[in-house]
C-alpha positions as CSV (number, residue, x, y, z in Angstrom):
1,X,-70.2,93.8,81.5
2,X,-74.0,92.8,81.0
3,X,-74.0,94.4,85.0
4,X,-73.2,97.5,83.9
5,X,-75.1,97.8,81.0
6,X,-78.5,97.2,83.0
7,X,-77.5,99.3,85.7
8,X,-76.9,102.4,83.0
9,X,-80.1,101.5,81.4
10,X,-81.8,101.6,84.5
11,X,-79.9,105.1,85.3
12,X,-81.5,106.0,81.8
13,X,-85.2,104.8,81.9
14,X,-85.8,106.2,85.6
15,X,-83.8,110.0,84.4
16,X,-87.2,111.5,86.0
17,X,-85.1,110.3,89.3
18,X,-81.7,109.5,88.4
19,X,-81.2,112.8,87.2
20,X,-82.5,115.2,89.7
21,X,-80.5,113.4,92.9
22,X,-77.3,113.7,90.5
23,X,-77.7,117.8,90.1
24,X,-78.7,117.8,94.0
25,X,-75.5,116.2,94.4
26,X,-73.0,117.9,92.2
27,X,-74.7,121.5,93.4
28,X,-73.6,120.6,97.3
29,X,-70.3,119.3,95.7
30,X,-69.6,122.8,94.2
31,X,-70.7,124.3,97.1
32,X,-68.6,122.4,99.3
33,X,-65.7,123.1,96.6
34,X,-66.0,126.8,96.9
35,X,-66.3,126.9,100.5
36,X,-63.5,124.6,101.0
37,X,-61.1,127.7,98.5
38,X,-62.7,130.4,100.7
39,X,-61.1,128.4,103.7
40,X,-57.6,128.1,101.9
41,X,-58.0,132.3,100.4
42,X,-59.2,133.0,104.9
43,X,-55.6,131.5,105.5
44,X,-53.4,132.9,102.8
45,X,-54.8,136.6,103.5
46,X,-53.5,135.9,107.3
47,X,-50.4,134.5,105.7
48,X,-49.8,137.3,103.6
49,X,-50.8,139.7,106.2
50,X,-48.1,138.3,108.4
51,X,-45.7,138.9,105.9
52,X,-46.1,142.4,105.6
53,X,-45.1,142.6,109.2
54,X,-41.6,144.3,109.7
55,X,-39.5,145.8,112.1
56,X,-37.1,148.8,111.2
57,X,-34.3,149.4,113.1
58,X,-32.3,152.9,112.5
59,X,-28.1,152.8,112.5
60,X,-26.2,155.4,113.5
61,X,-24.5,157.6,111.7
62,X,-21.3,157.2,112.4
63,X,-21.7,153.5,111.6
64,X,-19.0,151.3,110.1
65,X,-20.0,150.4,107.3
66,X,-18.3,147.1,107.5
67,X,-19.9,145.9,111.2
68,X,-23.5,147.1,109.5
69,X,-22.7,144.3,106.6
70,X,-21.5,141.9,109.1
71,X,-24.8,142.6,110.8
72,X,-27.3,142.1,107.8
73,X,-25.1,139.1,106.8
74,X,-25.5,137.5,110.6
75,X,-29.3,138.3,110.4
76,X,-29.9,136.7,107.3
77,X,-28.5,133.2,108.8
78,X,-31.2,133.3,111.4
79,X,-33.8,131.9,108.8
80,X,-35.8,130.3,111.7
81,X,-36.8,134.1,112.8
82,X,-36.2,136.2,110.0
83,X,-37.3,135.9,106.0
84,X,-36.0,138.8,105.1
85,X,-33.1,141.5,105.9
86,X,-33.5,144.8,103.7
87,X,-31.0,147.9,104.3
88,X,-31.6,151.3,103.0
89,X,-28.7,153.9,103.4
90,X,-29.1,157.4,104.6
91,X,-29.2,159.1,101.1
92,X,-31.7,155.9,99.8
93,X,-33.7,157.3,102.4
94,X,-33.6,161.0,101.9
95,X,-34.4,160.0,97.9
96,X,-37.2,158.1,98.9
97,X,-38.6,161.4,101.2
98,X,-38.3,163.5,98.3
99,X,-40.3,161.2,95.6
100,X,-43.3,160.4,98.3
101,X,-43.7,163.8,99.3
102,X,-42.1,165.9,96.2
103,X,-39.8,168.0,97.9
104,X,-37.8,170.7,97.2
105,X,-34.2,169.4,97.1
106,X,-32.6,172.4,97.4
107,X,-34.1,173.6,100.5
108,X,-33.3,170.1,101.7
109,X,-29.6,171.0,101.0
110,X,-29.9,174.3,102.2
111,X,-30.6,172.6,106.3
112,X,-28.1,170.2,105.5
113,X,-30.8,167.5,106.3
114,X,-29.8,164.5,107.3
115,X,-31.9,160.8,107.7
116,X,-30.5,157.8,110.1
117,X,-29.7,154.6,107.8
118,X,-31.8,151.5,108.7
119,X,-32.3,148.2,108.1
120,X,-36.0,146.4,108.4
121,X,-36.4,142.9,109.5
122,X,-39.8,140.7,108.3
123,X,-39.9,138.1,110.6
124,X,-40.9,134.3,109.6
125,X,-44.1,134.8,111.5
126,X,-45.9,137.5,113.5
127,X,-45.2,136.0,117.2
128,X,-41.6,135.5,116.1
129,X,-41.4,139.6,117.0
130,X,-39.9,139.5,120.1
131,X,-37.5,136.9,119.7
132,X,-35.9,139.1,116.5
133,X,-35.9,142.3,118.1
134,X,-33.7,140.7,121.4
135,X,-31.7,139.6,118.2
136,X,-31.4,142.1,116.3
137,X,-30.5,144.1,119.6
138,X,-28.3,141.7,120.8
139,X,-26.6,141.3,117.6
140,X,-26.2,145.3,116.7
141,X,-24.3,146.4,119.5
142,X,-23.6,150.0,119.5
143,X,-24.7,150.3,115.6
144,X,-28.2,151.2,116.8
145,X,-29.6,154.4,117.1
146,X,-30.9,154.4,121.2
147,X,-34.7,153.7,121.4
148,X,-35.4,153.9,125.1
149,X,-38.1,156.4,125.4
150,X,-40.1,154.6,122.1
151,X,-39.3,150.3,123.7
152,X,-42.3,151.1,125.5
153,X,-44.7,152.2,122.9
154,X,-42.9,149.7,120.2
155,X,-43.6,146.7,122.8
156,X,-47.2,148.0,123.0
157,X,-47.5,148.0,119.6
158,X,-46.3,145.0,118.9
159,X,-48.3,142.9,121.2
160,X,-51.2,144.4,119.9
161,X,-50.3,143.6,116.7
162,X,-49.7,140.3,117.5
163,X,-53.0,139.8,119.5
164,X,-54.9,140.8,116.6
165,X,-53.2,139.0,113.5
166,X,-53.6,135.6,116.3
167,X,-57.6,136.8,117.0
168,X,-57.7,137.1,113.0
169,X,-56.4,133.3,112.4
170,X,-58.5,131.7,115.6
171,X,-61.4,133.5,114.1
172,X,-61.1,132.8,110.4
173,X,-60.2,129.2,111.3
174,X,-62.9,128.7,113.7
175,X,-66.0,130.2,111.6
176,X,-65.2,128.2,108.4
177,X,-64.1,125.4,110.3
178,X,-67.9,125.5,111.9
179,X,-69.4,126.0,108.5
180,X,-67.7,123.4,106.6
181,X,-69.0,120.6,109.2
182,X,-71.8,122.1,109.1
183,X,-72.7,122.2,105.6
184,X,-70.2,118.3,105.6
185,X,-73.2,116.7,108.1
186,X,-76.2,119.2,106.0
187,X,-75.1,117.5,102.3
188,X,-74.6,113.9,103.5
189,X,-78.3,114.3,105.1
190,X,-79.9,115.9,102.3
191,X,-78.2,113.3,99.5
192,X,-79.2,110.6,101.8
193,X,-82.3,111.6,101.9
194,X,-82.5,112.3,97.8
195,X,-81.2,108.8,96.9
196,X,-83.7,107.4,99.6
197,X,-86.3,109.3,97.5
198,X,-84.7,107.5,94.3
199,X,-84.7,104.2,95.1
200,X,-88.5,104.5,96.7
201,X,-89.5,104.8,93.3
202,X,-87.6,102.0,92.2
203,X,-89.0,99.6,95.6
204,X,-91.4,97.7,93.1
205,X,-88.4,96.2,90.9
206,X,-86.8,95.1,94.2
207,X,-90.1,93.8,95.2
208,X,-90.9,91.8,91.9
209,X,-87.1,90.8,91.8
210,X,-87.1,89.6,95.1
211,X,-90.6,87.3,94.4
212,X,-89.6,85.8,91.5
213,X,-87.0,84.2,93.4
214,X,-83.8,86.1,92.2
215,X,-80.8,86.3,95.1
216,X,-80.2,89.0,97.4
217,X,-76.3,89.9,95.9
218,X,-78.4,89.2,92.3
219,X,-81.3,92.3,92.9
220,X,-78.3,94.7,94.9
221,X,-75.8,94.6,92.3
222,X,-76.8,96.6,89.6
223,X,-78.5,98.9,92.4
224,X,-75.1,99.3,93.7
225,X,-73.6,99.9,90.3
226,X,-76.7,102.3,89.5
227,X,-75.9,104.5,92.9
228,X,-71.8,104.4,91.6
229,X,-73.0,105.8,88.1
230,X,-75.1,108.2,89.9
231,X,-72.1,109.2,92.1
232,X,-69.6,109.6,88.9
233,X,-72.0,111.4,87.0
234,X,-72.4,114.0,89.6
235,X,-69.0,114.6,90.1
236,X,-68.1,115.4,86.6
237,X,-71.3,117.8,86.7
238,X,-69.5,119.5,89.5
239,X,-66.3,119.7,87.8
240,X,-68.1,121.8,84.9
241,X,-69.7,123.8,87.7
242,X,-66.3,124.6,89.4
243,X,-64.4,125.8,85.9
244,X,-68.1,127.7,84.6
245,X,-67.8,129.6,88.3
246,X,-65.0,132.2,88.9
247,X,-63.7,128.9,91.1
248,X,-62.9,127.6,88.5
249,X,-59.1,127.5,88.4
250,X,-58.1,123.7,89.1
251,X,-54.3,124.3,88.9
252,X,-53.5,124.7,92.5
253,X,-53.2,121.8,94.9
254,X,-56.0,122.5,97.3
255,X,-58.5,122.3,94.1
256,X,-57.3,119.1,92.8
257,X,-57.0,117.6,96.5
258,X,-60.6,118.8,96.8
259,X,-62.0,117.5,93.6
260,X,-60.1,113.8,95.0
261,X,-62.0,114.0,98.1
262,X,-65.0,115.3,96.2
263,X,-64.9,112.5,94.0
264,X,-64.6,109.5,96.9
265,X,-67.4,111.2,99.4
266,X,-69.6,110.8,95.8
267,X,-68.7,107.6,94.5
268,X,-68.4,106.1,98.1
269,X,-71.5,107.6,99.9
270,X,-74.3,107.3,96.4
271,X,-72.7,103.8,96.2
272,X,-73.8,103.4,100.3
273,X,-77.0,104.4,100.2
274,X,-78.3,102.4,97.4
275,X,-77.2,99.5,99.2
276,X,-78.6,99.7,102.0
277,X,-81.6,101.2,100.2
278,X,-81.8,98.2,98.1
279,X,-81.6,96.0,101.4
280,X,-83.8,97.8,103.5
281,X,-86.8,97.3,100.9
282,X,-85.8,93.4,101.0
283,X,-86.1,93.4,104.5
């Protein structure tokens, strides 16, 4: 107890110190908190990007109604390819025309026009494509409308698709994978460096410590307890940083994993460095 009361007076008296490395800290900690969400929004805007993906298939007219629900009920089961099986029936279709495009229902009438039923598939993910349309082709029979002159185009299109939403991910992964290294090695160098620049004003109460005779675990201890403090306050100073900032909602499970990290690179590495701060002015 009397450890940890002289190591938070000692964070107290030398505050002209103490308190500029904790802000350093707790500003890299937010930033690494916000770039760390900007990561996890990259992925969920390829996620939800994938998801608007989908492939429509048109039935035929004639159709049995029966063999089309046998269809969309065998599709469904295939929950490894597909997510999501969604039929719209020729008049569902011709209603939906006339809202988008406000059209005159009685001329519609009047041509007896008529639109092909279809169903439209979204796939689990985008490079599940292929495999559902050999499903779904496979699986349909004769109910489909034939599509030979358009296979090659819809093959085309889907590849390209496919290349890019795959370019996207690599891309998004690979930038903010560099930067959060980057800035990971940058912040451990600079708050080395800051609670180097701490403790070298504190190297005189090592020094006088250490000639009076007092033991080495003796003059580290409340140094060690002093960089801990240090570490704890900064965190907390970032937590009132994250919720102040737009970033600040802490209910999903990537901010609270990132605060726990956030909280043991602090503690861990302010606790580090004043050791070995402590012991290199002994030496």
């Amino acid at each position: 107890m009397k450890l940890i009361q002289k190591s938070i007076s000692a964070f107290l008296n030398n505050y002209m110190t103490t308190i500029p490395a904790m802000i350093v800290i707790a500003i890299l900690l937010t930033l690494f908190h916000a770039l760390i969400l900007v990561h996890n929004g990259a992925e969920k805007l390829v996620t939800n990007l994938e998801s608007k993906v989908t492939l429509t298939f048109y039935i035929k007219e004639k159709a049995d109604p029966f063999e089309v629900s046998t269809l969309i009920k065998n599709l469904e089961t295939h929950t490894d390819l597909i997510s999501k099986v969604d039929y719209t029936s020729s008049q569902d279709a011709l209603n939906l025309l006339n809202k988008a495009f406000s059209l005159d229902t009685s001329l519609i009438e009047k041509y007896n026009v008529q639109l092909p039923a279809s169903i439209v598939v979204t796939p689990t993910q985008v490079n599940a494509l292929d495999d559902v349309t050999a499903l779904v082709r496979t699986t349909a029979k004769e109910l489909l409308h034939p599509t030979k002159n358009s296979d090659k185009a819809t093959s085309k299109a889907t590849d390209d698709l496919k290349a890019f939403l795959s370019k996207l991910e690599t891309s998004t992964t690979r930038v903010l994978s560099f930067f959060l290294v980057l800035f990971g090695f940058g912040a451990i160098l600079l708050i080395v460096s800051t609670m180097h620049i701490t403790m070298a004003h504190r190297e005189h109460e090592v020094t006088i410590m250490h000639f009076v005779g007092a033991e080495e675990h003796v003059i580290v201890a409340p140094f060690i307890v002093e960089g801990f403090i240090i570490g704890v306050c900064a965190f907390l100073l970032n937590v009132l940083f994250v919720l102040i900032l737009p970033i600040g909602d802490l209910s999903t499970a990537i901010a609270r994993n990132a605060l726990i990290a956030e909280f043991l690179f602090s503690c861990s590495l302010t606790t580090l460095v004043s050791y070995l701060a402590t012991v290199r002015v002994l030496k």
